[in-house]
Structure formats: structure tokens, C-alpha cells
N, C-alpha and C positions, 0 to 999 in steps of 0.2 A: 845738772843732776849729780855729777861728782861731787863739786861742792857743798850741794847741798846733803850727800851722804856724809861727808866727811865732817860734815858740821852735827849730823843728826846723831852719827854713831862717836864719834869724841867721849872719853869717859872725866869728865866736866864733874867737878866739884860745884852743889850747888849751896846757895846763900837764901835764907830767909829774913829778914829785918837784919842785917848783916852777920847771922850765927848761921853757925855748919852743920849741915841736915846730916841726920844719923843714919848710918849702914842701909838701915830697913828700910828709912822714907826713899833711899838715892834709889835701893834695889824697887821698891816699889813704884817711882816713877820710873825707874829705865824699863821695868814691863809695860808702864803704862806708853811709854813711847814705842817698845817693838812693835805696840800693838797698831800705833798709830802711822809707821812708818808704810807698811806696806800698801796703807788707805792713800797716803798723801802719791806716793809711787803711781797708783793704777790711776790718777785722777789725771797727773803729768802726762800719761802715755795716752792713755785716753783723749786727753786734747790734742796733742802730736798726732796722734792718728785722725781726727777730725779736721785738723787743717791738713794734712796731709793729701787728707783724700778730695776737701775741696780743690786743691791745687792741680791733682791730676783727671779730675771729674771731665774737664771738657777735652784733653786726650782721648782719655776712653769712649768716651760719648760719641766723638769724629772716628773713634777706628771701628767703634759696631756701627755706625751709620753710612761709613764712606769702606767697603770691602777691598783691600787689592786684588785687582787681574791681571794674571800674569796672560802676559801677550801672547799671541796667537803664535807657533813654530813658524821659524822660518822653512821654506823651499827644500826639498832635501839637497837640491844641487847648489844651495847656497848663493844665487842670485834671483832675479826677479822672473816672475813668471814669464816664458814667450808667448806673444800673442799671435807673429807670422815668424813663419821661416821663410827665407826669400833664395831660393836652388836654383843655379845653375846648371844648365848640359849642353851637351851637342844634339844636333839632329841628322847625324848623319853614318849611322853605327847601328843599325840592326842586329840584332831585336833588343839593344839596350836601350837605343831612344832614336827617333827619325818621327819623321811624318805620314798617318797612313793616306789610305786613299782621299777620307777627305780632309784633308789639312790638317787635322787635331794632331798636336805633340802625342805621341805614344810610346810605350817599350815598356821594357823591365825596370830601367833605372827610375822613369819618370812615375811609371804607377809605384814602387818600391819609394820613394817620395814622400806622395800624394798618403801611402797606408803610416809614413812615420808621423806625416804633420794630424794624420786622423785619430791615431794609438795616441799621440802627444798630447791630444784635445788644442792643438793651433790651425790655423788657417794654412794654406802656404800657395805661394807665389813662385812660380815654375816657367823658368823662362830659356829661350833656347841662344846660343850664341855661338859662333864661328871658334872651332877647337883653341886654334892661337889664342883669341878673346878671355878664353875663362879663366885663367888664373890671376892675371893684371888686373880683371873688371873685382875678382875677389879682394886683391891686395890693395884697390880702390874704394871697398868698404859700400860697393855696388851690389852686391850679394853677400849674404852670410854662410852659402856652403855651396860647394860644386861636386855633382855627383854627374860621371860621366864614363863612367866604366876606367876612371883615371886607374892605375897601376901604383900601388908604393914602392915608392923608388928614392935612394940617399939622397939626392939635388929637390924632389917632392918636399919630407921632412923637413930637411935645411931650413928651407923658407917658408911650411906651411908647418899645419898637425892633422892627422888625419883621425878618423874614428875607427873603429873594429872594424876586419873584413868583413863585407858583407857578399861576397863571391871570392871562391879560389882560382887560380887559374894553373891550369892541369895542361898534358898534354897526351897525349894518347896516338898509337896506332892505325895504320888502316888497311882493309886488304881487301882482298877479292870475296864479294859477299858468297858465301856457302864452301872458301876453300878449307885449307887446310886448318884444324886450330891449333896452331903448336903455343905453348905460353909463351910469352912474349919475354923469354926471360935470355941474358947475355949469349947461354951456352946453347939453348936452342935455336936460336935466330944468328949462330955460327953461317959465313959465307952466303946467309941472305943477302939480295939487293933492296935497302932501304933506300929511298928518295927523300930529298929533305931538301929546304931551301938555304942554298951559300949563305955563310956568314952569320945564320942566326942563330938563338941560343938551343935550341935544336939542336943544332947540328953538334955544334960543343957538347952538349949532352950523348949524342950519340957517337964522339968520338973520343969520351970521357970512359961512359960506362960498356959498350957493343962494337970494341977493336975488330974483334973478327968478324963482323960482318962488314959484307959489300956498300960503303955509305957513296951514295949516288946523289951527288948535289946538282943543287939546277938553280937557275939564275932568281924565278920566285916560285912562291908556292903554290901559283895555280900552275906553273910547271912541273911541279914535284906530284902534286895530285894528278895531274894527263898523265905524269909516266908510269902512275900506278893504275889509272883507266886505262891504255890502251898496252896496257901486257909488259910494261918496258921495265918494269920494277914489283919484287912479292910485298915489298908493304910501303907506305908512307909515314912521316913522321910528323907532327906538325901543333903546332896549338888546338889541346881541346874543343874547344869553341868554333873556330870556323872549321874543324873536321866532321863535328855532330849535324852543323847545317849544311857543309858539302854536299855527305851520303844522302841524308833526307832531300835534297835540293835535286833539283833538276838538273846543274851541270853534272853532277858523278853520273847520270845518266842511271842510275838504279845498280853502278857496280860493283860499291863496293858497302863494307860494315865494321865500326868501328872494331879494333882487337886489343886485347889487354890494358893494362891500364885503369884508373888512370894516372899518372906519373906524376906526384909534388916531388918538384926541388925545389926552393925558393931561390936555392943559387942561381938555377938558371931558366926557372920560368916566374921568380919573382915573388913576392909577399901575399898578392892576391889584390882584388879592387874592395878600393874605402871610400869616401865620401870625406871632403875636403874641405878642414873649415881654418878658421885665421888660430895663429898661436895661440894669443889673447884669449879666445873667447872658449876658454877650459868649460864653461855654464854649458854652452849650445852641442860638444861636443859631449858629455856626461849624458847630457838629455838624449841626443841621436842612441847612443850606446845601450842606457838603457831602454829605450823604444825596441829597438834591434831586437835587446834578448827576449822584449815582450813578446816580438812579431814570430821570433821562431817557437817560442813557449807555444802561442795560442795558433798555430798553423798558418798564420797567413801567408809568413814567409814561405812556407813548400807551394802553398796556394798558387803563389805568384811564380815559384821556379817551373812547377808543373805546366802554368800556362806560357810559359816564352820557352823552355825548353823541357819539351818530352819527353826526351834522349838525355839524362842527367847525364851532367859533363863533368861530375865531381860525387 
């Protein structure tokens, strides 16, 4: 096309039988070619565009016949779906998990379980093994989580991951049901006799924060509880959890009722209980988590505290 402008528009001397055309004729053909220039232009484009569009006809043709789809999202937890979780526990830890009258596995842990693999929309696979058992049969790739009323704890971690608490572990008071209620606080529980069992994190707690009172240690803690049954002591100290089913239980004998409380340190009653899965498997433990927050959104989680423990221990 350049060429061929450059040849069209050139101001060319022309020859007739070999003499020199005059001014007029040159001027009157060079109109007569402006005229023709722009005809000869649209005819060139015209075909360039005809082949043109032959050449891209069966593109087009293949992309309005053949649509792109874009694929389906992936998983929000970014692996593949679960179809079972496979839990581990013990059976011998009331009301978190044991065996009732007729054989069936039961408790808190294990129906707490059973409501994650159900909110998860998975199966699951709930099996019981000897406490020593559950963490090696995990690190064995034998199970995918242990939920056992396990505790987090820095040597836990180390070697495993855990997922969000799903129980805290508290500790609370106890005293003579209907006595005195003074709040449970340093200054008023001055030269009280508190009972506690030697050497545990109790005790360090109560001679961390309650100098001045009377701290009465005893060899265990069903001996710190008789000495607060049988008059020997104004309050006991001790873990939440087997304090709330003492009083209700038949050995307190109906005498005493929890008081104040109830008491987080994690320094020295710990992080609370998680459910125990392998490092690795960040998918299974994302999933547990959010299940979790589903279960306390949609009540089932209180569901399930109300029915293992009455007497809320947190």
C-alpha cells in the first residue's frame, strides 16, 4: 500500500506520443486520479478484511460453540473433602468418656465427637484405647484425632497440634453446704483452714495468691475433701471438675457446696482441653475449629455441657 501511494501520489511529468502535457491536462488528470485513488484504497481494504475474517472464522466459531468454565471453588479449608474422622479416647474418665451400663462407649467427649463428625456432614469412627495407647497409635497414623479430655500442655504441642479449647479447666472452692458465704477473695479467707492436696498446682496456687490463710495439705485429694467432710477444715481447694461431681455425688455425703470461683490461671490449672490432631494435617484441624464455633453458635455445644454437667464448672 505505501508503494503503491507513493507511486499513485508522485507529481510525474506526463508524455503523450512523446510531447509534454500542458498545465491543464496534468491538473485535470491528477483530479481525475484523486478521484480514483480513494476507490482503488477501499477495494485493497475490503479484501484484507475478507480474508481476514475468513482466517479467523473457525476461532470464533469454536469460542461461541465451545464456552469456558471456570471450575467449581475449591474446599474453603483448601484440601479435600473428609469423608470419616476416625477419634480416639479413653474409657475410663467420667462423664468424659467410659462405658455406661450396657457397654456402649459414652460421655461428653465422645458424644461431643459424634455432634462434630454430624455439623461436619462426615461419618466418624470412635474408638476407645488404654490412655498410654493414644497418642503413639495417633503418631502411627492409626487415628486422625484424640479427644480424651487431653490437657495442653508444652511436651503436648512439641509433638502434636491441637485445636481450640473446647472445655476450660477451672478450679474452685468448697465448703460446708448452708455455711458461712464470705467471697472467696485473699483478704477474707485470712487464717481460714483450706485443705488441698500436696504438691499440686492447687496448692502452688493457694500459696501463690492466700499467704494468710491456713493451707492444710493432705497426701490426695480425696483426703483434702474428708477433711473438709468431717469438720477438719472451712474449705477445700481443688479441681473444678471432680469438686462439682464430689458435692453432687454420694461420697460428700450431701455436705458440702461449691463457693466462689471459678478460678482460670492457665499458669497453674493449664490451657484447658483440646482435641489432638497430627501437625501435618492443618485441613482436619481448620475443619474441627470451625465445627466448634458452629456447635456453640447453634446451641448444641450448651446442649451437651448441660447434659454431662449440671453444675457448670466454668
Amino acid at each position: 500500500m505505501d508503494l503503491l501511494n507513493c507511486r499513485l501520489n508522485a507529481p510525474l511529468r506526463h508524455r503523450k506520443n512523446g510531447a509534454t502535457q500542458s498545465p491543464a491536462m496534468t491538473s485535470t488528470r491528477e483530479k481525475g486520479r484523486f478521484v480514483r485513488i480513494p476507490i482503488i484504497r477501499l477495494v485493497l481494504i475490503s479484501a484484507i478484511m475478507i480474508v481476514g475474517s475468513l482466517t479467523m472464522a473457525p476461532g470464533l466459531a469454536s469460542a461461541q460453540s465451545e464456552p469456558t468454565i471456570a471450575p467449581p471453588p475449591a474446599p474453603s479449608s483448601g484440601g479435600a473433602r473428609r469423608v470419616v474422622i476416625r477419634f480416639l479416647t479413653d474409657s475410663e474418665f467420667p462423664p468424659f468418656h467410659y462405658y455406661d451400663e450396657e457397654g456402649a462407649l459414652t460421655g461428653f467427649d465422645v458424644d461431643l465427637a459424634r455432634a462434630i463428625c454430624l455439623e461436619a456432614g462426615t461419618q466418624c469412627d470412635i474408638r476407645a484405647r488404654a490412655w498410654g495407647e493414644l497418642l503413639p497409635a495417633l503418631a502411627k497414623g492409626e487415628a486422625d484425632a484424640v479427644i480424651a479430655a487431653q490437657r495442653i500442655t508444652t511436651p503436648l504441642v512439641r509433638d502434636f497440634d491441637v485445636t481450640d479449647r473446647y472445655f476450660f479447666t477451672t478450679a474452685w472452692f468448697a465448703g460446708p453446704r448452708g455455711g458461712e458465704r464470705l467471697p472467696t477473695t485473699p483478704e477474707r479467707l485470712e487464717r481460714k483452714r483450706i485443705a488441698v492436696a500436696r504438691g499440686s498446682p492447687h496448692e502452688a496456687y493457694l500459696r501463690t495468691f492466700f499467704r494468710e490463710s491456713a493451707i492444710e495439705t493432705m497426701d490426695t485429694v480425696e483426703e483434702a475433701r474428708e477433711a473438709i467432710r468431717k469438720g477438719r477444715a472451712d474449705l477445700v481447694f481443688g479441681d473444678g471438675i471432680g469438686l462439682v461431681f464430689w458435692v453432687n455425688g454420694s461420697l460428700s455425703q450431701e455436705c458440702c457446696e461449691l463457693k466462689g470461683g471459678p478460678y482460670f490461671e492457665p499458669r497453674f490449672f493449664g490451657d484447658g482441653l483440646a482435641i489432638t490432631v497430627l501437625q501435618q494435617d492443618g485441613d482436619l484441624k481448620r475443619l474441627i475449629n470451625r465445627t466448634l464455633e458452629r456447635l456453640r453458635r447453634n446451641g448444641r455445644y450448651e446442649e451437651l455441657m448441660l447434659r454431662y454437667f449440671p453444675n457448670r464448672v466454668f
